[in-house]
N, C-alpha and C positions, 0 to 999 in steps of 0.2 A: 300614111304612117310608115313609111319606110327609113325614117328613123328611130323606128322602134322595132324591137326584134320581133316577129312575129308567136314566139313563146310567149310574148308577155301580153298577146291581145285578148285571151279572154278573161284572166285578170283585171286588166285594164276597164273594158268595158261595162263587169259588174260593176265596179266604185265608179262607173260616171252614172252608170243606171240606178244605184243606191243614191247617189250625192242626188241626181235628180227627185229620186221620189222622196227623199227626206224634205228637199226646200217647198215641191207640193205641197207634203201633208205638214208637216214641221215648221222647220227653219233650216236656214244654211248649215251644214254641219262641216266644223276646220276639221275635225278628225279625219273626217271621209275623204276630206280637200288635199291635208298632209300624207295622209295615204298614199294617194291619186297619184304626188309629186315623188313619194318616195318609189312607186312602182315605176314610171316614167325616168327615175332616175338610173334605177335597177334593169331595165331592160331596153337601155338606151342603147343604138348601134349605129354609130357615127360611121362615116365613109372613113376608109383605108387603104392607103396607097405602100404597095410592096418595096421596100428597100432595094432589092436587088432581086433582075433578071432570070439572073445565071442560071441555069437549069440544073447545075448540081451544089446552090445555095440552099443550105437549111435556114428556113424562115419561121420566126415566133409565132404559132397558131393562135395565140389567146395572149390577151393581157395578166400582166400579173409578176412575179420575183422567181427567179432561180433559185429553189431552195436546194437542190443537189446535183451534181456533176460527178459520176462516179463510175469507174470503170471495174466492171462486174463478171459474173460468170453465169449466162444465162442455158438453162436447161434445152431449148432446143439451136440457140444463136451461135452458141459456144462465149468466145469473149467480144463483149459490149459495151458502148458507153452510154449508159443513162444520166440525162436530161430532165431534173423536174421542174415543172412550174406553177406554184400554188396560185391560184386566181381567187382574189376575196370577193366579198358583195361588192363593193365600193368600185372595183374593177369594171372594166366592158364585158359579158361572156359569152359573146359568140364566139366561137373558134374554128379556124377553118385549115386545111390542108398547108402544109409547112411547106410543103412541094410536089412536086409531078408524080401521081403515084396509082397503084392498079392495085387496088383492093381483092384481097383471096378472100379471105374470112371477116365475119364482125359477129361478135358474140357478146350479148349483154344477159350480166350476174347479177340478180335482183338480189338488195342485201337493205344493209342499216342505213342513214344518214348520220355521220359521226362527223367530230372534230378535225380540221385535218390535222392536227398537232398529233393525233393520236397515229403516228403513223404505223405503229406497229400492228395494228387493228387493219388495217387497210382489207387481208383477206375478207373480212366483215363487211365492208362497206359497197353497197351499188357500182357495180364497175360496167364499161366498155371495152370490150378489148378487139383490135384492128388490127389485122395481118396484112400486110401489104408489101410492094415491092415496087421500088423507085432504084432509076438507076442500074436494074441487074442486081442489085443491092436489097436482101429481104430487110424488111424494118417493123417495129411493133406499137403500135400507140395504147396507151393504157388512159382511161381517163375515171376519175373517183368520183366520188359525189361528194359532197361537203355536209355542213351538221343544218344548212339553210336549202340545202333543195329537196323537193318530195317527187325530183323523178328527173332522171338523165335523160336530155335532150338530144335525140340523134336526127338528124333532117333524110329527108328521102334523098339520099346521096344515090350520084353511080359509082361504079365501078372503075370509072377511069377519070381519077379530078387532075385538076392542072393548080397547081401552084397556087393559094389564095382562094380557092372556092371554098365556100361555106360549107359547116360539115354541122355543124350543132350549135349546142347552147348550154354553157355550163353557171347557174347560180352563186357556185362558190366550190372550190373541190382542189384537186389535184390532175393535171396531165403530164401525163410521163411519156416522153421519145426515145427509145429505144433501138437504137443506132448501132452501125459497125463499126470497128475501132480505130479503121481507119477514117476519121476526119478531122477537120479542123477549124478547132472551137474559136468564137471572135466574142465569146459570151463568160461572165466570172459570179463565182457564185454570191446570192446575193444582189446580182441587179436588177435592176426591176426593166421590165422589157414590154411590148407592147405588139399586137398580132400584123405580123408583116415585115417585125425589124430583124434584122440580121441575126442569127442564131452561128452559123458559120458554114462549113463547105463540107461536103463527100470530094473524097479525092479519088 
């Protein structure tokens, strides 16, 4: 099954051990069957191969659209550029490391499952949030939960990932990259992007 995320295997399993005990004692149930195809669909994790090398490339962690690019004023960073990227069901959601990086802190905020439209609400919502430091460069990943997951998925990561290693598994949500001002974006807001493609560079 290692084209399926390993989030989605006990899921999985009950609807084929249901689908089985129904055509037992029953008959074939489509419901169970469309299920079956709709989780397999939902927790599908196709091979990916990284755009770019370069060791101070920012690479797209998750599939999904740029919904904001915005240069901000962060309480411990000073000035920042934040990078969002809303991942729907319909998306891939595993997400993995954008780049080379040495993990200080990870601290996760049990909260609501909400919309992500709602973004104002976000302090509400189930978050991750990852202190790290790539490059001599501190960086922050925030990642949300969406209104379809009932639990943020964090994989037994280390502390020292390289570029492209697996980090979790997002259902539906929000992840945000949380960056120094100095870089240079190859990414516009609004396009839809894919884990592994070019996000742009630290300089």
């Amino acid at each position: 099954m290692k084209y399926i995320a390993k989030e989605g295997y006990l899921s999985i399993s009950l609807i084929i051990g249901l689908i089985i005990i129904f055509w037992i004692l029953n008959s074939f149930s489509f419901i169970l069957f469309f299920l079956l195809l709709l989780f397999l669909f939902i927790f599908r994790n196709p091979n990916r191969n990284l755009d770019c090398s370069d060791n101070k490339a920012i690479l797209s962690p998750i599939d999904g659209k740029i919904t904001k690019i915005d240069n901000i004023f962060h309480k411990e960073l000073g000035e920042i550029i934040e990078i969002s990227i809303t991942n729907s069901f319909y998306n891939v959601g595993t997400f993995y490391a954008p780049f080379a990086m040495n993990i200080n802190e990870i601290k996760i905020r049990y909260g609501l499952f909400l919309d992500d439209e709602i973004g104002k609400l976000n302090f509400l919502k189930e978050k991750i949030y990852i202190d790290a430091t790539t490059n001599s460069s501190k960086i922050i990943l925030e990642i949300y939960a969406g209104s379809l997951g009932r639990k943020l998925n964090l994989g037994f990561i280390s502390h020292d990932l390289k570029s492209g290693d697996k980090m979790g598994f997002l259902t539906n949500g929000i992840l945000k990259l949380i960056l120094p001002k100095n870089i240079r974006i190859q990414v516009g807001l609004g396009d839809e992007v894919r884990s592994g493609s070019l996000l742009g560079y630290l300089i």
